[in-house]
C-alpha positions, -999 to 999 in steps of 0.1 A, spaced: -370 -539 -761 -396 -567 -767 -427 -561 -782 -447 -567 -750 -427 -541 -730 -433 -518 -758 -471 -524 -756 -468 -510 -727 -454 -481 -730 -476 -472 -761 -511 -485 -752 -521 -474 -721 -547 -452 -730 -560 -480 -751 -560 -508 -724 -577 -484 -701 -602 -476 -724 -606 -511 -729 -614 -518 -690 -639 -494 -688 -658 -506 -721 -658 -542 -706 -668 -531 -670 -699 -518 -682 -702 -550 -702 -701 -570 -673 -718 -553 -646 -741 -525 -642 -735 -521 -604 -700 -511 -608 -696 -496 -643 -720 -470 -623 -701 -468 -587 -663 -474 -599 -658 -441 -621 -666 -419 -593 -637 -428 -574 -604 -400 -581 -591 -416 -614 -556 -433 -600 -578 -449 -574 -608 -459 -602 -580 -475 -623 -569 -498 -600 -603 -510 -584 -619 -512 -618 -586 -534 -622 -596 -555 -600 -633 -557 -601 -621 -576 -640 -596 -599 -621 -625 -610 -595 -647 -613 -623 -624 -639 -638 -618 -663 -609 -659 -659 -607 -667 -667 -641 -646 -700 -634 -664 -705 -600 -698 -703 -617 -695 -721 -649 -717 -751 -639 -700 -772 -671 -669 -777 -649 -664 -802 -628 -649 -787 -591 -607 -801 -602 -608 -782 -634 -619 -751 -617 -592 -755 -593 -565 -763 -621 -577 -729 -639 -584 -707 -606 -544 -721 -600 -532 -711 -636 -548 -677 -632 -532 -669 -601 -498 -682 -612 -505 -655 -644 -513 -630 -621 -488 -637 -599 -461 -638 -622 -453 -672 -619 -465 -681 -656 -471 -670 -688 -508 -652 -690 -510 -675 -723 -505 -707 -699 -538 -700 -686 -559 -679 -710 -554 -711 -739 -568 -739 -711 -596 -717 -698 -609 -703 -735 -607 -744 -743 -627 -754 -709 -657 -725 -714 -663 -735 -753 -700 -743 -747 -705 -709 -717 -727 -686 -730 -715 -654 -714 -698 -633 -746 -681 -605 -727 -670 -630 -699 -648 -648 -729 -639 -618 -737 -626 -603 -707 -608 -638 -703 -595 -635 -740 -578 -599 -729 -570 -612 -695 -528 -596 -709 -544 -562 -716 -561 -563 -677 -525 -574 -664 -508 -551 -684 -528 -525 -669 -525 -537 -633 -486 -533 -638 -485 -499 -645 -504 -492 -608 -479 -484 -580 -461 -509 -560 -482 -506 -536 -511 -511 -549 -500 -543 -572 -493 -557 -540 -526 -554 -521 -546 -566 -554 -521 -596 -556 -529 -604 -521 -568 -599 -526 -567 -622 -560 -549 -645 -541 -571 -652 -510 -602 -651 -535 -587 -676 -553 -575 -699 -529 -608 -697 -515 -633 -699 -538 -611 -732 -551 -616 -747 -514 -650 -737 -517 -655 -752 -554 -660 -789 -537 -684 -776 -511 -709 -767 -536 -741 -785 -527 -780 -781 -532 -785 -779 -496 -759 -751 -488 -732 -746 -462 -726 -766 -434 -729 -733 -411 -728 -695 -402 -689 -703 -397 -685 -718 -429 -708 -693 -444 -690 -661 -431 -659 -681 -446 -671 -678 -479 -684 -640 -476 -648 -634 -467 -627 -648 -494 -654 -631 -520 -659 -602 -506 -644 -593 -472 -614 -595 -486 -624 -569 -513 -632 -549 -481 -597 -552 -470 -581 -541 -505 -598 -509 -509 -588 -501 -473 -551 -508 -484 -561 -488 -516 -574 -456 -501 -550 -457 -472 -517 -457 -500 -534 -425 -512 -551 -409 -485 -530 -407 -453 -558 -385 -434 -581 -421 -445 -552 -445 -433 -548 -424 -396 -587 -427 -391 -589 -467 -400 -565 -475 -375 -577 -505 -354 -610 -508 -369 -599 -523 -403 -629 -550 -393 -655 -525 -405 -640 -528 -438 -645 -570 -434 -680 -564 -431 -687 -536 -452 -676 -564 -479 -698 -593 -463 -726 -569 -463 -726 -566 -501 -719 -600 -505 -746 -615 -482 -769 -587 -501 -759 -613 -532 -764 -643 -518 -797 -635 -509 -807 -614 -545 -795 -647 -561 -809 -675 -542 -838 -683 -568 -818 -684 -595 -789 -704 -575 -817 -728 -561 -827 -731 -599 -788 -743 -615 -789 -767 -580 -768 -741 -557 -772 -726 -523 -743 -707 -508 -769 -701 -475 -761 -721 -442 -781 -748 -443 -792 -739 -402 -804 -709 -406 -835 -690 -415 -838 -659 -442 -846 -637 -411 -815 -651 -390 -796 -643 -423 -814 -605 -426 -806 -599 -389 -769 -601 -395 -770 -587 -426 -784 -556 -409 -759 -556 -380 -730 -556 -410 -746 -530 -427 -746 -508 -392 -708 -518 -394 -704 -508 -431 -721 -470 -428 -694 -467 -400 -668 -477 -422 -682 -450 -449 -684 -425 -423 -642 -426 -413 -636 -418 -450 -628 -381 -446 -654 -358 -463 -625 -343 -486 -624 -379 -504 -659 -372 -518 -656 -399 -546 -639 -424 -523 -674 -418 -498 -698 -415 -530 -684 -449 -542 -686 -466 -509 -723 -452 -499 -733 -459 -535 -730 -498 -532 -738 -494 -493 -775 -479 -504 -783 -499 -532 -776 -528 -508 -798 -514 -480 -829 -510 -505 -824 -544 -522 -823 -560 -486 -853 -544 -471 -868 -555 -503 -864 -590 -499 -872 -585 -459 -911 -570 -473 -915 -601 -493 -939 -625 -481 -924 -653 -466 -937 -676 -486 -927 -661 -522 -888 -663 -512 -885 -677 -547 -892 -644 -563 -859 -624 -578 -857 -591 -560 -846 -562 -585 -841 -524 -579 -862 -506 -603 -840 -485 -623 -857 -457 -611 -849 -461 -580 -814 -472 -589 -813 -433 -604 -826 -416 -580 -802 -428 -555 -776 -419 -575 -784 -382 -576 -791 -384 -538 -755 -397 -530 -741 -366 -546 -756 -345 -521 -756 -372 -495 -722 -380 -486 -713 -346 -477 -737 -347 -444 -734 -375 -420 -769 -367 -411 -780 -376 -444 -766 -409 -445 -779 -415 -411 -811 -408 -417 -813 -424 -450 -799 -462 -435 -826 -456 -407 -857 -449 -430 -845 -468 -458 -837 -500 -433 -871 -503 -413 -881 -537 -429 -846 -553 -424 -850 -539 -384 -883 -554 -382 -869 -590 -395 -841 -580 -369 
């Protein structure tokens, strides 16, 4: 037996405890939302949450130039993939980020064999439908790597593009996730697996519009150029109507799988209307939650996503800027 099976077998409460020590190194957001999920679900999304945070630490290192993001995004997804050694591309990628500043992003890429190691010990199942999500998010965000510009994307097509391959398609795999261990889930998704695209986008566009100071700042925008911030809030909202009737067909028995889901879902509703109260002219301040507020809401979702009428009532008070941009 080689000694990389036998890791393996051994380690696994070490690897794992290693994911969760670097998740709440590298974000907040999720290190809060992704341990409430049942904990053969939580393993695998928090798996892939540090996979998505590789190909993204590539994508926004601004010392790259656009081909050696696309050689390294390639090399990652040929380790992932089992196509490569992992070694063929943590070596390039810790040699390419020398100068980035981001500690526990070189970290997580240094232990890029222990987050693998862990994703192959998830069910078949479930290997496959994070293979397929790290695939489309890497194949995209390398297509999208040369589009980069100051002035943003050419349009709301391009645009929903993008929103996709980062985050639609992370709708997609935790459909395929909760459906391989919840069949009374998988029955009630049935033809309308495009909520799940645009619960995704929602979070996403909820992003791009958080960040857009800050992008403006390093010489970014990932807005279409066409459009206004209150074109963008409109369907922002209208995916966010989508998204709490995607939260809503998760059966009440899967509280954590709901909790998780209206967790992100609210924090995005109150960091939209947020930037929908600014004053137009100030859309160069960075919109943050109080943590406060963060807290609060997370207490409230424990009562919450047992009543429909709850969550109902909380989108619809909590969203009355975004439906006045609307």
């Amino acid at each position: 037996m080689n000694s990389h099976s036998k890791h393996t077998i051994e380690h696994p409460n070490t690897d794992l405890a290693y994911q969760k020590a670097i998740l709440g190194s590298v974000s907040r957001t999720f290190a809060l939302t992704i341990p409430l999920l049942p904990p053969i679900i939580e393993k695998v999304v928090g798996n892939t949450y540090l996979l998505c945070r590789i190909v993204d630490t590539i994508e926004d290192a601004a010392e790259l130039s656009p081909e050696t993001k696309q050689k390294l995004s390639k090399l990652f997804l040929d380790a992932v993939l089992e196509k490569t050694s992992v070694e063929s591309f943590v070596e390039p990628c810790l040699r390419a980020l020398t100068n980035h500043e981001n500690q526990d992003e070189l970290d997580l890429i240094t232990n890029t064999p222990t987050v693998l190691r862990i994703l192959h010990t998830c069910t078949k199942a479930d290997q496959e439908a994070v293979s397929r999500c790290v695939s489309i998010m890497s194949e995209g965000m390398s297509y999208f790597h040369g589009k980069q510009t100051e002035v943003g994307l050419k349009d709301l097509n391009e645009f929903e593009k993008y929103c996709y391959v980062v985050a639609g398609v992370v709708g997609e795999l935790l459909t395929r996730i909760f459906s391989n261990h919840s069949p009374a889930f998988a029955k009630r998704i049935q033809g309308q697996e495009s909520l799940a695209i645009a619960f995704g986008q929602a979070l996403q566009m909820t992003n791009i519009l958080k960040d857009s100071p800050e992008d403006k700042a390093r010489g970014v925008s990932w807005k279409p150029v066409n459009m206004s911030q209150q074109q963008l809030l409109q369907i922002a909202y209208k995916k966010l109507q989508d998204s709490l009737s995607y939260i809503l067909l998760i059966p009440k028995e899967e509280f954590g799988m709901r909790r998780f889901c209206f967790l992100a879902f609210g924090l995005a509703v109150m960091t939209l209307s947020k930037i929908a109260k600014q004053n137009v002219s100030n859309t160069n301040a960075v919109v943050k939650l109080k943590r406060n507020t963060v807290t609060a809401f997370y207490a409230f979702t424990q009562v919450a996503v047992s009543s429909e009428v709850l969550m109902k009532t909380f989108f619809y008070l909590s969203s009355r800027a975004l439906r006045k941009a609307s």
